[in-house]
N, C-alpha and C positions, 0 to 999 in steps of 0.2 A: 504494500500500500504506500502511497505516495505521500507525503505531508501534505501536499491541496487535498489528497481526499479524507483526511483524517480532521482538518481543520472544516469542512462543512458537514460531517457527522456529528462532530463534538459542539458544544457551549460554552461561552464564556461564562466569566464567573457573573459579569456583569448582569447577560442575557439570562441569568439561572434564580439572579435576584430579582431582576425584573418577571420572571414569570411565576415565582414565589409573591411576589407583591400580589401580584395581578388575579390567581387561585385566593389568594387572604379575603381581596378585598368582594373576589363575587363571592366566598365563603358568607362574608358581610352581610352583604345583599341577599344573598338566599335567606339568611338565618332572619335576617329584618322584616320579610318579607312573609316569609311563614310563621314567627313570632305574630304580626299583624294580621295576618290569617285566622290564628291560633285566636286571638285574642277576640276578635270581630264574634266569632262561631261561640265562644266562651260564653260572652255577654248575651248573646241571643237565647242560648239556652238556658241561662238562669233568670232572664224576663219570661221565658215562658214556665222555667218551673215557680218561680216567684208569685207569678201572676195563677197560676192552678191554684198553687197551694193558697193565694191570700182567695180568692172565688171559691175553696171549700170551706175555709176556714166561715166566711162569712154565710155560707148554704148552713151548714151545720149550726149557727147562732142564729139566723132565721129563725131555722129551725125550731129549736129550743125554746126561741121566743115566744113560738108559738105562728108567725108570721107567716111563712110558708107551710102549707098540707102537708103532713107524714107521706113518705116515701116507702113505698111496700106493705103499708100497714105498719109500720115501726112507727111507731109516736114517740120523740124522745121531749116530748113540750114539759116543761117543769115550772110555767108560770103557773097553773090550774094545782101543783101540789102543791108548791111555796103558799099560793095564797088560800088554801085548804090548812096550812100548818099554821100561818098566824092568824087565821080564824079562831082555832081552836086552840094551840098553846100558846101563845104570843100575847091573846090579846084577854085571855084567863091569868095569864101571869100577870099583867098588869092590872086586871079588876085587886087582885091579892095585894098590891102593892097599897100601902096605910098610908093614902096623900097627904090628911089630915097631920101626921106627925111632920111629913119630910117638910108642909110649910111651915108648920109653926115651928120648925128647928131652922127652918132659913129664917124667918123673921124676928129670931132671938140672937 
């Protein structure tokens, strides 16, 4: 082999830098590129699990409120016991309470 043919097979050191720069920098760019990717896809999917989970959250307190109709026959409405409980215990506990004493101990 001749030195000309040896000198256009081989690379300088220069040309070896420059094409290590140049692999870095679309290294770069790819990683930027797919990171921004990444991230776009990220936020999408958590506006839509965010957005279920807060539209169940609030189906189920309907619910409960009584506001929306039972689903399936499942009643889970707990305003009809609540105000079944302080019909009967809540507002018996306070007949029991001796208002006569508690004013006239505020008003001494």
């Amino acid at each position: 082999m001749t030195e000309e043919k040896i000198k256009t097979l081989c690379y300088t050191k220069d040309e070896v830098d420059a094409m290590i720069a140049e692999a870095v920098e679309e290294a770069r760019r790819i990683d930027e590129a797919s990171m921004a990717k990444h991230n776009r896809e990220a936020t999408v999917i958590s506006m839509i699990l965010g957005f279920t989970t807060l539209a169940l959250f609030v189906d189920g307190l309907l619910r409960i409120l009584g506001i929306i109709p039972p689903f399936m026959h499942i009643d889970v409405n707990i305003i009809e016991k609540i105000a079944d409980k302080v019909e009967t215990d809540v507002i018996d506990k306070i007949k029991q309470v001796p208002y006569q004493k508690i004013i006239q101990g505020i008003r001494r």
